[in-house]
N, C-alpha and C positions, 0 to 999 in steps of 0.2 A: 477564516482563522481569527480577523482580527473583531469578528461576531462575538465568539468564543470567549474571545480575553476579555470585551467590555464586559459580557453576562457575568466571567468571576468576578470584574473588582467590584460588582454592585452586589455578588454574593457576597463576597467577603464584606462589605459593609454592612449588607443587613445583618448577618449572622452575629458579625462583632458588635451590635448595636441589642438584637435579641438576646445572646447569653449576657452581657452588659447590666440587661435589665431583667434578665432570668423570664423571658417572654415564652423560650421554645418550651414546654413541657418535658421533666425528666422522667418520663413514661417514654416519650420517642423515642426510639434507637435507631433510625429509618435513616439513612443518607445524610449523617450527623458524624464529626471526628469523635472520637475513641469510643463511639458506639457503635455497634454490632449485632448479629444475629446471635455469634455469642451471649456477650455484657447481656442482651436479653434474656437469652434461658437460662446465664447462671442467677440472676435475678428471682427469674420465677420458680427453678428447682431447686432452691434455695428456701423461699417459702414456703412450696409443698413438702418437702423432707421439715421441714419445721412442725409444721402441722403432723404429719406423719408420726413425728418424736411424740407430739403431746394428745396422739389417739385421736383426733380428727379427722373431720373428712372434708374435701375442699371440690365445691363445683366448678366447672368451668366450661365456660365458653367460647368458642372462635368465632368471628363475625367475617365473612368476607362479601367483599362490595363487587358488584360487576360492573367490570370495565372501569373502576373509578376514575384513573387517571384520563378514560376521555371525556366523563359527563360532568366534570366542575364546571360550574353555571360562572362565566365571565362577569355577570354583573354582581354576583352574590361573592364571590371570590375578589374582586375591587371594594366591597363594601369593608371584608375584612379587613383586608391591605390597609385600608386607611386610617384603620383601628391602631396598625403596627408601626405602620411607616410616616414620620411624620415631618419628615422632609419633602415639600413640597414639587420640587423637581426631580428627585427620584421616585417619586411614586407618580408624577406621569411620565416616564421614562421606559417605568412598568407594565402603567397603563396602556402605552404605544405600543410595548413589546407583545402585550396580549392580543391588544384590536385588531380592527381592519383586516385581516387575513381571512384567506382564501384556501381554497382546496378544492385537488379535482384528480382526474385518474390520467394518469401519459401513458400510451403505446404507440409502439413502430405504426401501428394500423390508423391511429390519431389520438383526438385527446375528449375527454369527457367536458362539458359544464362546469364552470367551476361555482362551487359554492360558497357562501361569507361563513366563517368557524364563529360559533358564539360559543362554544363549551370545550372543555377540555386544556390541560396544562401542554405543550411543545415538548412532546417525547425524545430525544436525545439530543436537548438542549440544556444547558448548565443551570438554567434560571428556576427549568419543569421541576425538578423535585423537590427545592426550597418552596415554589409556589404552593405545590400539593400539600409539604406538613404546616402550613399557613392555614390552608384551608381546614382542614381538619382537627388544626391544633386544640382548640377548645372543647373538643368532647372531653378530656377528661376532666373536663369543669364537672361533667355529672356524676362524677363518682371520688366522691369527699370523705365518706364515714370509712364502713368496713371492707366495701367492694372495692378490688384492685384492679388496675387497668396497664398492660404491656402492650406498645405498638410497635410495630416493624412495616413503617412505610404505609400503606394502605390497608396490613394484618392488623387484626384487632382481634385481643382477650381481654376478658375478665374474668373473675375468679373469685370465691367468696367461701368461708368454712363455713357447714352448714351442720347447726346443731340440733334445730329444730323445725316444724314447720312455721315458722315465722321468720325466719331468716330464708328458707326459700321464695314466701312469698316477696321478700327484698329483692330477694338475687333476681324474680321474675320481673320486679318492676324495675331494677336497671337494666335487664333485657328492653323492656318495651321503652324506657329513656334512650336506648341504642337506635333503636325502629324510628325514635318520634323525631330525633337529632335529624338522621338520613334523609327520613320524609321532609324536613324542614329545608336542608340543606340541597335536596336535589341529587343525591345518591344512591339508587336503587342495591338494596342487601341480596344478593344470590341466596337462596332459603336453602336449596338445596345443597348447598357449599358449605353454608355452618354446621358447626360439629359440638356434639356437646358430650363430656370429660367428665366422669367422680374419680377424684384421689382419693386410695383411703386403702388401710387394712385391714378394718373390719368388713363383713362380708354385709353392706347395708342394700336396702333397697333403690337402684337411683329416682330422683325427684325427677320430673315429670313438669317441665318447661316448655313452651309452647314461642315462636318466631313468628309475627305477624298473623298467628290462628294457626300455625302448620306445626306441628311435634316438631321435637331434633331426632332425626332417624339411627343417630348411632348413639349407644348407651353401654359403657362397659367399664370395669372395676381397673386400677392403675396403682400399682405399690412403689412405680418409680426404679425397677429392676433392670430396663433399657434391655433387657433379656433377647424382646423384640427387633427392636433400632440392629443390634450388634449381629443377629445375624441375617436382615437386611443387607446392612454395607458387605458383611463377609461375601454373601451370595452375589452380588453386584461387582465385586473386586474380584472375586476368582473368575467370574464372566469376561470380565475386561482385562484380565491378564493372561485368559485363554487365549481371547480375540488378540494379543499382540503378539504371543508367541506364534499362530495359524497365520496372521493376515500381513504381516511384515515382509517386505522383500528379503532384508539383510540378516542375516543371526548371528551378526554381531554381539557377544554378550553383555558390551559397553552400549550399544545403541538400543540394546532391548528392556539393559538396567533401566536410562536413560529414559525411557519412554514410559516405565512402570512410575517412574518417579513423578512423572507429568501428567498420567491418566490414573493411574491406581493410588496412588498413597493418599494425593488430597481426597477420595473415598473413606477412608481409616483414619482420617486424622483432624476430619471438617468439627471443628463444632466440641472436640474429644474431649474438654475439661469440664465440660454437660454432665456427657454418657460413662466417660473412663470410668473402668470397674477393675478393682483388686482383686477377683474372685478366679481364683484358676483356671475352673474352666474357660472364662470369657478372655482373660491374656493367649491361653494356648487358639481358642476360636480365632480370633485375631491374626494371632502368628503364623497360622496355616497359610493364609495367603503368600505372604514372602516367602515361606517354608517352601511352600508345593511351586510360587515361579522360580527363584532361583536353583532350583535342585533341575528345573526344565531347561535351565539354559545348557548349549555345550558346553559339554569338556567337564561339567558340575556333579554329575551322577555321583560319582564313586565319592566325593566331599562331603565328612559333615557338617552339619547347617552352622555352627560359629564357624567351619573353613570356608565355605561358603563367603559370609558376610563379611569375612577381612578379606579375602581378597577382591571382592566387590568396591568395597570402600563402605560398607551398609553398616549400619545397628539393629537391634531388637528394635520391634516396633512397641513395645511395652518402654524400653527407655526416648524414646521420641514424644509418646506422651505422657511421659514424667515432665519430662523438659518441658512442652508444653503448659502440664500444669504450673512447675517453677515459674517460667518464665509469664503468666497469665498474673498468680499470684503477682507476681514483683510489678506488673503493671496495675496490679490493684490498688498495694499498698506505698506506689506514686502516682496515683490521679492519671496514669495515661489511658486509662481506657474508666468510662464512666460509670463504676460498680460502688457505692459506697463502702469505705474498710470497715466499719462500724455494721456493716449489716452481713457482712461474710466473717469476720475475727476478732480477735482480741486479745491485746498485749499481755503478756502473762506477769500476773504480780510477784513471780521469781526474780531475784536480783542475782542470782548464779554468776559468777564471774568468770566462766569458761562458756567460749562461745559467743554470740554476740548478745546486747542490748536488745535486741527489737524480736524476740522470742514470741511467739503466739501462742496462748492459752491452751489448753487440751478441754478439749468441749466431753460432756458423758458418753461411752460409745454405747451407740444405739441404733436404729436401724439406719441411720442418718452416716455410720460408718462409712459407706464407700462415696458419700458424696463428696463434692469438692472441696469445701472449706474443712472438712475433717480430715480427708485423705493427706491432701496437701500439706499441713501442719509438720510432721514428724520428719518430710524432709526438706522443708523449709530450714528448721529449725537447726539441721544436720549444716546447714549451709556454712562457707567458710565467714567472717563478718568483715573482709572488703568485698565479697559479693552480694552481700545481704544490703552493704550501708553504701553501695555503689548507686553512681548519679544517671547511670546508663544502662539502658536495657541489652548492649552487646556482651557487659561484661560478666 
């Protein structure tokens, strides 16, 4: 335990030393405060629906590493540190925390040889995943111009609008800048793992990239509809709300609520200010799941589905991730989660004097409609102005 607490206060010092000095990369979103799996894809589907609006089309890439977090090379991972850390006794402190260790196999039957670790970060240690975005931090030193780069931890995209064949051959050579980084740093790329993405509405040819000499094996057209995503989760949340109404002892209709709330919802609601769609069908697709368990609980049959949800104590799942968006927005537009306001909104140069101050512009609607920074707007807007200009995100 008291392992544990030294590894935070030397986190908490790098980290307040890193942002200090603007050291971590605002590309990371990986084991970082007010960034997220989220803050990343409103980010990047942000920029695709951009490009989308202005008839583009936008390549992209996924890069994944095998095994990363075990093969970081200790000696080449201390080179960086020393680059960051320049406190003398905390960076051998560091150094300690990494060396010398051992590894081996224990069983009731006996024990295996132990071996000396030269590679890899201490997986469910507090130090391991500030060590890892250390290590990796400086890739997106390679991508300065037009190529964007979103990481999540050891995920890695990029991403490039491609107008011509000379912007692809860019986009290919920040590919092979990805390959030469890895090969440098001692990170073997899983080939078979990367995936490679065209956005776009018009019906173009995809470009034709290659990983280490090997093609990207999947190639397919993306308008950014989530058509897909949505009824994924749908089909995975009525599975698991099957399995809880069959496999449950009790049917209770409070412990069966109870346990939908714990396994099913966060399925429908992970991520929802991404994918959330205004589109009827896709609210009604959605709703069926609450629809079809609560009508399965007892005593619920002969109830319709709003008698249902009151006396449950439930909502629509369409008003949950409103709230959601509200509530994402308001940590936008106070810095508590890492998305820049300037790149999702904009204050509207109306001076209306009903309503609050801090009103958001109305962007062109276009196919960009149901995305989030458009969606959001109309009922932001609608908001009362002590909850708009409130200092707290409860209220």
């Amino acid at each position: 335990m008291y392992g544990k607490l030294f590894e935070r206060l030397i986190q908490d010092k790098i980290l307040t030393y890193l942002f200090d000095n603007n050291l971590i990369s605002p590309h990371q979103h990986g084991f970082l405060t007010k960034h997220s799996t989220c803050s990343q894809l409103l980010e990047t589907v942000n920029d695709w629906s951009i490009a989308l609006h202005n008839k583009h089309v936008v390549d992209v890439v996924y890069f994944d590493f095998a095994k990363a977090f075990d093969t970081v090379s200790h000696v080449k991972l201390i080179s960086k540190l020393q680059a960051y850390v320049t406190d003398g006794t905390l960076l051998s402190t560091i150094i300690d925390f990494l060396t010398d260790r051992s590894q081996g196999v224990v069983l009731r039957a006996g024990t295996s040889s132990f071996s000396k670790v030269v590679s890899g970060v201490l997986q469910g240690s507090v130090l391991g995943p500030l060590l890892f975005l250390l290590y990796i931090n400086d890739i997106t030193d390679l991508f300065l111009g037009h190529v964007s780069i979103k990481l999540m931890a050891d995920d890695i995209k990029i991403y490039m609008e491609i107008n011509n064949i000379s912007d692809a051959a860019v986009f290919q050579n920040s590919i092979n800048h990805v390959c030469e980084w890895a090969h440098m740093w001692q990170l073997k790329l899983a080939t078979t793992k990367c995936q490679y993405m065209r956005v776009g509405l018009r019906r173009t040819d995809a470009s034709s990239y290659s990983l280490n000499g090997v093609d990207f094996g999947v190639k397919f057209d993306s308008v950014l509809s989530f058509a897909d995503h949505i009824d994924g989760i749908v089909f995975k949340a009525k599975q698991r709300a099957n399995q809880i109404l069959r496999c449950f002892v009790s049917k209770d209709k409070w412990v069966l609520t109870k346990a939908s709330a714990v396994f099913v919802r966060p399925l429908l609601e992970y991520c929802s200010p991404v994918w959330s769609q205004c589109t009827v069908t896709a609210i009604n697709k959605l709703e069926s799941v609450q629809r079809m368990f609560t009508k399965r609980l007892p005593g619920m049959m002969s109830l319709s589905y709003d008698a249902r949800l009151q006396l449950l104590g439930l909502e629509r799942l369409e008003l949950q991730r409103i709230h959601c968006d509200l509530m994402t927005c308001f940590k936008i537009t106070h810095q508590l989660v890492f998305v820049l306001f300037s790149s999702m909104f904009e204050l509207s140069a109306s001076r209306a004097t009903r309503g609050h101050p801090l009103k958001l512009a109305y962007p062109v609607i276009n196919v960009r409609a149901n995305s989030f920074p458009v969606r959001v707007i109309a009922l932001r807007n609608r908001l009362p102005k002590y909850v708009v200009m409130a200092s707290r995100l409860n209220v």
